[in-house]
DOFIDO-277934 format. One line per field, with one value per residue: residue number from 1; residue in three letters; z, x, y of N, C-alpha, C, CB in turn. Coordinates in steps of 0.2 Angstrom, whole numbers, plus 5000, padded with zeros to 4 digits. Glycine has a CB too. Example, Ala and Ser with C-alpha at 12.3 -4.5 7.8 and 13.67 -1.06 7.14 Angstrom:
! residues 2
pos	c(1|2)
code	c(Ala|Ser)
n.zz	c(5039|5035)
n.xx	c(5066|5064)
n.yy	c(4972|4989)
ca.zz	c(5039|5036)
ca.xx	c(5062|5068)
ca.yy	c(4978|4995)
c.zz	c(5039|5039)
c.xx	c(5066|5064)
c.yy	c(4984|5000)
cb.zz	c(5045|5029)
cb.xx	c(5057|5070)
cb.yy	c(4978|4997)
***
This chain:
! residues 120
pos	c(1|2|3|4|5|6|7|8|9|10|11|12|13|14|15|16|17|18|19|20|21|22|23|24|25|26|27|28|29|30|31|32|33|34|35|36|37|38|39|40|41|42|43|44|45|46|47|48|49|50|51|52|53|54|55|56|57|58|59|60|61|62|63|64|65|66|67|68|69|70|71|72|73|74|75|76|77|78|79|80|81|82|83|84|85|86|87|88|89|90|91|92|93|94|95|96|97|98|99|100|101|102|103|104|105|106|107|108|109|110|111|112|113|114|115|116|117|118|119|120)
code	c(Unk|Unk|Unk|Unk|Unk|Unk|Unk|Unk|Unk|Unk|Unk|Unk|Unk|Unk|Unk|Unk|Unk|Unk|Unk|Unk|Unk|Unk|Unk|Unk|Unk|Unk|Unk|Unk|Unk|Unk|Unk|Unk|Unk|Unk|Unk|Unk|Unk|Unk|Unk|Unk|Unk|Unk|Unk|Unk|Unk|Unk|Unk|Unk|Unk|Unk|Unk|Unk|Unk|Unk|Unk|Unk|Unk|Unk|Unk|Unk|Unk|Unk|Unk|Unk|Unk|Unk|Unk|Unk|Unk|Unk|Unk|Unk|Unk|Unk|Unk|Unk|Unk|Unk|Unk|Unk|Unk|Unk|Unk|Unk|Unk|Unk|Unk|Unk|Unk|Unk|Unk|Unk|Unk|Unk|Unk|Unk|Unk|Unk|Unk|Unk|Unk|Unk|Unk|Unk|Unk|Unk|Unk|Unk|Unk|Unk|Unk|Unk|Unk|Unk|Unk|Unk|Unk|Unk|Unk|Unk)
n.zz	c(4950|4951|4942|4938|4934|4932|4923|4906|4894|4896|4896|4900|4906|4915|4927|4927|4938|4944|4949|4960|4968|4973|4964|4951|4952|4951|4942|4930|4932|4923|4912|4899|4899|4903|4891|4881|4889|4884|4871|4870|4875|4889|4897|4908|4912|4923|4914|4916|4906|4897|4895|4880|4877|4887|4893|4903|4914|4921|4917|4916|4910|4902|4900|4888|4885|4877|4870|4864|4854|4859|4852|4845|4829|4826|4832|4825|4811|4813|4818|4806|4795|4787|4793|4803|4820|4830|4847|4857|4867|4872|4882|4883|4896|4904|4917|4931|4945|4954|4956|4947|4937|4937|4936|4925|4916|4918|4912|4898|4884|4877|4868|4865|4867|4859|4845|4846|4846|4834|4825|4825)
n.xx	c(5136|5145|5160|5166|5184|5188|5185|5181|5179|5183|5196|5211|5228|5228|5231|5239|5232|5244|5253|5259|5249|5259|5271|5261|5260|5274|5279|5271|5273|5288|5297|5295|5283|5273|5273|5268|5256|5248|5241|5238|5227|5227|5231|5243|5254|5268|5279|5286|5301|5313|5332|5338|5353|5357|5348|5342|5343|5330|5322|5314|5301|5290|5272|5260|5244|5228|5228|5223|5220|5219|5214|5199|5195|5205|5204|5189|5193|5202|5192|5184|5194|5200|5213|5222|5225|5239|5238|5246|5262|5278|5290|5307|5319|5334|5333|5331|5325|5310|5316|5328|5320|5315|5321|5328|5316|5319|5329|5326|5323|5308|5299|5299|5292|5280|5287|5288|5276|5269|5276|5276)
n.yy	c(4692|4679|4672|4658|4653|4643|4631|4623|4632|4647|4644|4640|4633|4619|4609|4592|4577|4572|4580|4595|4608|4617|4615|4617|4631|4636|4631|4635|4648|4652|4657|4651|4642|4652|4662|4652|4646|4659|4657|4647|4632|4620|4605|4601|4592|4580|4570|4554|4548|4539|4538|4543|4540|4534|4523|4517|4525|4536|4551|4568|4575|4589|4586|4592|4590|4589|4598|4615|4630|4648|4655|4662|4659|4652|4640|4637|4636|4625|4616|4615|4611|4596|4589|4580|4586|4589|4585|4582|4587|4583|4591|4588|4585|4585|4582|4575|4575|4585|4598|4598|4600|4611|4620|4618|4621|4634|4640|4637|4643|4656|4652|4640|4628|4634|4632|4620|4613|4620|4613|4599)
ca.zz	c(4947|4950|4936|4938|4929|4930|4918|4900|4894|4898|4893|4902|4906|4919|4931|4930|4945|4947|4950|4968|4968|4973|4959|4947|4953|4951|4932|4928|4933|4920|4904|4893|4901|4904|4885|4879|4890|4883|4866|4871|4881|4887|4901|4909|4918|4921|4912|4916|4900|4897|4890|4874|4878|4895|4892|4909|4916|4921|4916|4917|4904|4904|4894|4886|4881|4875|4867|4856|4852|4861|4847|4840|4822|4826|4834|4821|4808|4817|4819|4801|4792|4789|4794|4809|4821|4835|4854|4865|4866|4878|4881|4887|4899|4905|4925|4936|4949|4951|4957|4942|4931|4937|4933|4916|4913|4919|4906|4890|4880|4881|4863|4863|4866|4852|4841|4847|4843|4828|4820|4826)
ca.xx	c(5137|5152|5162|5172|5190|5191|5179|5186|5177|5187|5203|5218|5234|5225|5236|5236|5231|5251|5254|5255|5249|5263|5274|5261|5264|5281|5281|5267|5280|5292|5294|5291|5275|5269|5273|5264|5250|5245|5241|5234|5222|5230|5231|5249|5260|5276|5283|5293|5303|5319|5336|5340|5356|5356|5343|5340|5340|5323|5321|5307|5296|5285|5270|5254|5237|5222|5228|5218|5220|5214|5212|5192|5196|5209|5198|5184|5198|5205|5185|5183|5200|5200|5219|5222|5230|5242|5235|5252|5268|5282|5297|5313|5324|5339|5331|5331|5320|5308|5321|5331|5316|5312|5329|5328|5313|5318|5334|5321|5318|5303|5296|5302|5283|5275|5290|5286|5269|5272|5281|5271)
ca.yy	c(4685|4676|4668|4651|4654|4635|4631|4623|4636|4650|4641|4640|4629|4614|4601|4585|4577|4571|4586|4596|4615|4621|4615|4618|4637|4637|4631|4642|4657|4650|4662|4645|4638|4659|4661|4644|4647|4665|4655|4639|4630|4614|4601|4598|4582|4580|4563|4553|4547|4536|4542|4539|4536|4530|4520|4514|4532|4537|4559|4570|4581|4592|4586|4595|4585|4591|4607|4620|4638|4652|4661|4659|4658|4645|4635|4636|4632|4617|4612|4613|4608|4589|4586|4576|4589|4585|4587|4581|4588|4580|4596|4585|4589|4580|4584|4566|4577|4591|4603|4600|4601|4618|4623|4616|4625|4642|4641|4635|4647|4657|4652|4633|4625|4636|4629|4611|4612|4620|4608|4594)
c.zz	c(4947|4945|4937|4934|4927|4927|4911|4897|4891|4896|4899|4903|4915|4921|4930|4937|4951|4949|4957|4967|4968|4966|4952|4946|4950|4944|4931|4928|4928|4914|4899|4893|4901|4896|4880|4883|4886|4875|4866|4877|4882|4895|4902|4914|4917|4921|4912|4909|4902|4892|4886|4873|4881|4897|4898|4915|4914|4921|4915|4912|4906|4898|4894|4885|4880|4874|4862|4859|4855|4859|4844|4830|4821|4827|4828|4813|4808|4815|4811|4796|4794|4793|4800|4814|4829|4841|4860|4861|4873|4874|4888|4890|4901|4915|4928|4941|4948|4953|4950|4934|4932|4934|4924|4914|4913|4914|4899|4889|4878|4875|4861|4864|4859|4846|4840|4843|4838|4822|4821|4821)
c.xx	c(5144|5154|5169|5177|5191|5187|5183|5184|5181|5195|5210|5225|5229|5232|5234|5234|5239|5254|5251|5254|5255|5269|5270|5260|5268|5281|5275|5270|5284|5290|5292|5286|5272|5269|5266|5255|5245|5241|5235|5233|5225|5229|5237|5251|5267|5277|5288|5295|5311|5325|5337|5347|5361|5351|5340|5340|5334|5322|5314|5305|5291|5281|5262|5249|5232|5223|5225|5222|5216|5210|5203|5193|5202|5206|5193|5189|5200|5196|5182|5188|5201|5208|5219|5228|5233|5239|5240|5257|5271|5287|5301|5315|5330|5338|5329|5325|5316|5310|5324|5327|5315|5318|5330|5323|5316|5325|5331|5319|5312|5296|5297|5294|5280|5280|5287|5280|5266|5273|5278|5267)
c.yy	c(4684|4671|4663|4652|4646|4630|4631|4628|4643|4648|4643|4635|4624|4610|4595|4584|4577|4577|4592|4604|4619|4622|4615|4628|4639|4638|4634|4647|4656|4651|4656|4643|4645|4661|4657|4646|4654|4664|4653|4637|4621|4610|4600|4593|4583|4572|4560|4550|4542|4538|4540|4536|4532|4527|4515|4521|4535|4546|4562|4574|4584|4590|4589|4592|4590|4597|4609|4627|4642|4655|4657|4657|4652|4639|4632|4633|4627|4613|4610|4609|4599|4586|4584|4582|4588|4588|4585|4582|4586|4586|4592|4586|4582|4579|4579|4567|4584|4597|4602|4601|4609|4622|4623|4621|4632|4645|4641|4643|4648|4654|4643|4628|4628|4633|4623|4609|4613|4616|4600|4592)
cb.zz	c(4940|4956|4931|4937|4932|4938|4918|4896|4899|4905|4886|4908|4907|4914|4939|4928|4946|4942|4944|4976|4973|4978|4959|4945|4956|4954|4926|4932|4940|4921|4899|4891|4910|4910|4885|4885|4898|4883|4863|4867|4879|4883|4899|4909|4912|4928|4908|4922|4896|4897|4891|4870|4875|4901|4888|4911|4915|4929|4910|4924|4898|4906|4892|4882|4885|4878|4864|4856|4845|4863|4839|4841|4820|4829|4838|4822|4808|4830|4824|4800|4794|4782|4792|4808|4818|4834|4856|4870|4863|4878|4881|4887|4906|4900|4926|4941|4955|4952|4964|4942|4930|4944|4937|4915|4914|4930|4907|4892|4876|4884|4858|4869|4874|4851|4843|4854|4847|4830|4822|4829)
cb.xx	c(5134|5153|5165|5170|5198|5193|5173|5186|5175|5186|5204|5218|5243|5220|5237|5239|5227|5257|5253|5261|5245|5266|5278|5258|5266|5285|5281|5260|5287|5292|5302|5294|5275|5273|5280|5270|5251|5249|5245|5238|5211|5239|5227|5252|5258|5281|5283|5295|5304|5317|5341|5339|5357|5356|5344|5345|5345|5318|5323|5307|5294|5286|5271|5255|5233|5216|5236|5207|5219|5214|5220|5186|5198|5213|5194|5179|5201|5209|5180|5183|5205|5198|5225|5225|5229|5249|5227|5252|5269|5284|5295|5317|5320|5350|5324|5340|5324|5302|5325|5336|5309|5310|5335|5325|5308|5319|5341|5312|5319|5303|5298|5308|5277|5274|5295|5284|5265|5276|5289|5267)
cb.yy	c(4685|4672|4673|4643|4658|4632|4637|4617|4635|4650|4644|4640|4636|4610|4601|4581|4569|4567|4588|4595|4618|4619|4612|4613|4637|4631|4623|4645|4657|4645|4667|4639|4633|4665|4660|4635|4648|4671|4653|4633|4631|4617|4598|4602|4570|4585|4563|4548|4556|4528|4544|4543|4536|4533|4516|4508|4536|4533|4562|4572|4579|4600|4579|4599|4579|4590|4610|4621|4639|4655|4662|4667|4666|4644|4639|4643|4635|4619|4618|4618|4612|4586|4588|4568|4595|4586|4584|4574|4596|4571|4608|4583|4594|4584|4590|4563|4578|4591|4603|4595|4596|4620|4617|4606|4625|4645|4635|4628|4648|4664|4658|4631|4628|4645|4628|4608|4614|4620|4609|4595)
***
């Protein structure tokens, strides 16, 4: 019997469409996005975003949607517990292209998404 990994199911870290295999390769390698994945089941894009205070300078992020918990018991916790809980995180970067975003990530510390989301 063969088993599809790519089934929500199974859970993993998903591309958007904007996104070309190869670079979503690349940032899968990337201790913060390989960290973040081992948790949680999530859907990723890379965003563009405007500076805050170059406000007409266009930067790029990496962002998350439709995140849950791998963990069964988080899950069923989250499914139970009335509080509204957050499903997208945007991690900024100051990267104009996707060479300087990859760069950006591979310096991010490897616990900075589970922070984010976190604290959300």
């Amino acid at each position: 019997m063969k088993v599809s990994h790519n089934t929500p199911s199974f859970g993993r870290i998903t591309k958007d469409p904007n996104i070309s295999k190869e670079m979503y390769k690349t940032i899968m390698k990337t201790p913060v996005v390989k960290k973040f994945a081992k948790r949680y089941n999530a859907t990723m894009a890379i965003e563009p975003f405007f500076s805050s205070r170059e406000q007409h300078k266009l930067q790029l992020g990496l962002k998350f949607y439709e995140i849950t918990p791998k963990n069964i018991f988080r899950r069923i916790k989250n499914a139970i517990s009335s509080e509204v809980t957050t499903k997208t995180i945007l991690l900024k970067t100051h990267a104009v292209d996707e060479e300087g975003l990859l760069k950006s990530l591979s310096k991010t510390k490897s616990d900075t998404l589970t922070k984010i989301y976190k604290e959300v």
